[in-house]
C-alpha positions as CSV (number, residue, x, y, z in Angstrom):
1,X,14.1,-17.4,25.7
2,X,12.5,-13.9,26.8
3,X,14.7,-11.2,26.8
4,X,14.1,-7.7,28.4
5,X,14.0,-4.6,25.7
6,X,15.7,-1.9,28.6
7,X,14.2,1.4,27.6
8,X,12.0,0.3,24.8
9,X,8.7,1.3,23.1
10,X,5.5,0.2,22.2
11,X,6.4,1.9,18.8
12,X,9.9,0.4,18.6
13,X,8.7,-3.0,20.0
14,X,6.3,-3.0,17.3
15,X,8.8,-2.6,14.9
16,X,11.0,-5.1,16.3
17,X,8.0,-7.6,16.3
18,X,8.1,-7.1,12.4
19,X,11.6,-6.9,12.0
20,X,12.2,-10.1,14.0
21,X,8.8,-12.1,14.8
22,X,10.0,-15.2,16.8
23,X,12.0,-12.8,19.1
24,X,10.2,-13.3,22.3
25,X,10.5,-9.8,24.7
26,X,8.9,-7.5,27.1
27,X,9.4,-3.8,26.7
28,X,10.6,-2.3,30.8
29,X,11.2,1.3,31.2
30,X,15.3,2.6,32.7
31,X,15.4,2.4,36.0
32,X,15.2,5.8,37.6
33,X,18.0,7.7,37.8
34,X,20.2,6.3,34.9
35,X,21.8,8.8,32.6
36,X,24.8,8.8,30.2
37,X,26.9,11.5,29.0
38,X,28.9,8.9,26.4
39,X,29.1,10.4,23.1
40,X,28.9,6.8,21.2
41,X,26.1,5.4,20.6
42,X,27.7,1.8,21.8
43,X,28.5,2.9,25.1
44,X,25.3,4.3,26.0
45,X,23.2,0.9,24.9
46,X,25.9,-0.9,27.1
47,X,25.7,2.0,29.7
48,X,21.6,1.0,29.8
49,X,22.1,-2.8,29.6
50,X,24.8,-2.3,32.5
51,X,22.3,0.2,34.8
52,X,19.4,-2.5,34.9
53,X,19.9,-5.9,35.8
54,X,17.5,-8.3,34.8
55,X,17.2,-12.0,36.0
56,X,17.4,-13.2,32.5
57,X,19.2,-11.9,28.7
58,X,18.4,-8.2,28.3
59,X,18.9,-5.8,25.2
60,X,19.3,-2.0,24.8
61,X,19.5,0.5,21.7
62,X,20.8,4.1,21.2
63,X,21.1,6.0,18.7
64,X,23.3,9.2,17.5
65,X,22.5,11.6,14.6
66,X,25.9,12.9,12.9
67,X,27.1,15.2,10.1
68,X,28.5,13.3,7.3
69,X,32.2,14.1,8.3
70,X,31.1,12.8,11.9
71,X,30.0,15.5,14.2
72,X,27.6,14.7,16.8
73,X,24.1,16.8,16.7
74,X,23.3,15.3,20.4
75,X,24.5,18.7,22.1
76,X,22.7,20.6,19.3
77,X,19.3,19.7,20.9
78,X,17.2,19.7,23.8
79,X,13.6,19.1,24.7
80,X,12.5,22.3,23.7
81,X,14.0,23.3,20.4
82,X,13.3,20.2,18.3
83,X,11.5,23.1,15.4
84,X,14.5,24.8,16.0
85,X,16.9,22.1,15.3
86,X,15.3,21.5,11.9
87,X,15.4,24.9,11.1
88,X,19.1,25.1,11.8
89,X,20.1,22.1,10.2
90,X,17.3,21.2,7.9
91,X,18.5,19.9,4.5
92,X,21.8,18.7,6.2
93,X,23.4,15.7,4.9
94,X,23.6,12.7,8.0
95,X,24.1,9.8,9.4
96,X,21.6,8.3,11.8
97,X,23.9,5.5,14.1
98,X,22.4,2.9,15.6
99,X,23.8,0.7,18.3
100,X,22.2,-2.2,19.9
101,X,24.2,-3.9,23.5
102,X,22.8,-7.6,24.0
103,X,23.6,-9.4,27.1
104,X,22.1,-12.7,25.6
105,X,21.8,-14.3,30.2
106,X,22.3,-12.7,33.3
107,X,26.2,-12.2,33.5
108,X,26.9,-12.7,30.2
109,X,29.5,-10.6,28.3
110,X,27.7,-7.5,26.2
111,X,28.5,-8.0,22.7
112,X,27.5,-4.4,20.6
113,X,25.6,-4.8,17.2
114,X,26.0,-1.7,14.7
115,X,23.9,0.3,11.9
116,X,24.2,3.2,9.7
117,X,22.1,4.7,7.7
118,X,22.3,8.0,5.4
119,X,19.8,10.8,4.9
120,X,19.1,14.1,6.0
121,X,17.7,16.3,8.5
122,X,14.1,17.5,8.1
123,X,12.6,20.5,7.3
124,X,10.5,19.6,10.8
125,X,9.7,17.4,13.4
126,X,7.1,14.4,12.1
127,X,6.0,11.6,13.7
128,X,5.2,10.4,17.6
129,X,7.4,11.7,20.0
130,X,7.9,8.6,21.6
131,X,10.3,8.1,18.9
132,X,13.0,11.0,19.3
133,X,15.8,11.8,17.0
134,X,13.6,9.8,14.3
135,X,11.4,12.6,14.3
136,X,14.1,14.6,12.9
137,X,15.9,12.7,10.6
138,X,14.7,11.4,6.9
139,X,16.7,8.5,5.5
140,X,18.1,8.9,1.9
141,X,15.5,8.1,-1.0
142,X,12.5,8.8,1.4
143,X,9.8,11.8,2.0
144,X,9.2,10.8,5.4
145,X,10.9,11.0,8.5
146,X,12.2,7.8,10.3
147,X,9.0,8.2,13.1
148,X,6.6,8.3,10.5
149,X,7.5,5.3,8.6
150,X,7.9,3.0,11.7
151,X,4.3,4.6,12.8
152,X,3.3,3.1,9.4
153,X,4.8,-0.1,9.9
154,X,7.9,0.5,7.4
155,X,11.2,-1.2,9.2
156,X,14.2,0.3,7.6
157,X,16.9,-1.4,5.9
158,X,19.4,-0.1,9.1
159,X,17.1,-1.6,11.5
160,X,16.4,-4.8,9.9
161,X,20.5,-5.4,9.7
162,X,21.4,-4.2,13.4
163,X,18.2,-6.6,14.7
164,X,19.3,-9.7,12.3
165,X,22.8,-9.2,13.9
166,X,21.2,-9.6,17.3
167,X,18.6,-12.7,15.9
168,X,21.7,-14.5,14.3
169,X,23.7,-14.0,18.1
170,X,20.6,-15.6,19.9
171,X,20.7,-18.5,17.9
């Protein structure tokens, strides 16, 4: 079975390749036009899974970056102040939440697979910007920030659960 990554990377399939090798998928941009204002992380993966169809399974991700006590840092940030964010919030403790929607055939019901991981904000943005909030966030016990080690081919123990979640599902 292929499946459809909806709004995927190279970078992130690359990652996923490691993190799952038999998975068999092809990376397709959102379809124009889509956009979500849903503050959790879940709906927004379902919101993408729901917004392009595909002929076969398909699978989204998206991710939120919280304060420890839960406060969302999505309105904190725009394209343009990304040094600015880590300025403002750098050293911060936080949670990066990752949610992944599956629809494992055309018409199937979405199921929603979960991660969280801990860490901080960074003192700046590092890594490709392909990656977004990973550029901004360093998990707990590491230097670097999530961008750099997937650049470096480093899956992250958050990753690797929310992905074996979706493996074990397609089985």
């Amino acid at each position: 079975m292929s499946l459809v990554f909806i709004d995927g990377n190279p970078l992130r399939g690359a990652e996923l390749g490691r993190i799952v090798p038999g998975l068999a998928f092809t990376v397709e941009p959102l379809q124009s036009g889509f956009n979500t204002a849903a503050p959790d992380p879940g709906q927004r993966a379902r919101d993408k899974v729901l917004a392009h169809p595909t002929p076969g399974g398909s699978f989204a991700e998206a991710v939120d970056l919280t304060t420890m006590d839960g406060k969302s840092l999505r309105l904190e940030l725009d394209s343009e102040n990304e040094n600015r964010f880590c300025k403002w919030w750098r050293e911060t403790p936080a949670k990066m939440q990752l949610a992944i929607a599956l629809r494992p055939t055309a018409g199937a019901d979405i199921t929603i697979f979960t991660a969280t991981c801990e860490g901080r904000i960074a003192d700046k943005p590092a890594g490709p910007h392909l990656l977004g909030w990973d550029r901004l966030f360093v998990p707990a016990d590491e230097e670097l920030t999530l961008a750099q080690l997937c650049e470096s081919g480093e899956a992250i123990a958050f990753r690797r659960d929310a992905y074996a979640q979706l493996a074990a599902a397609l089985r």
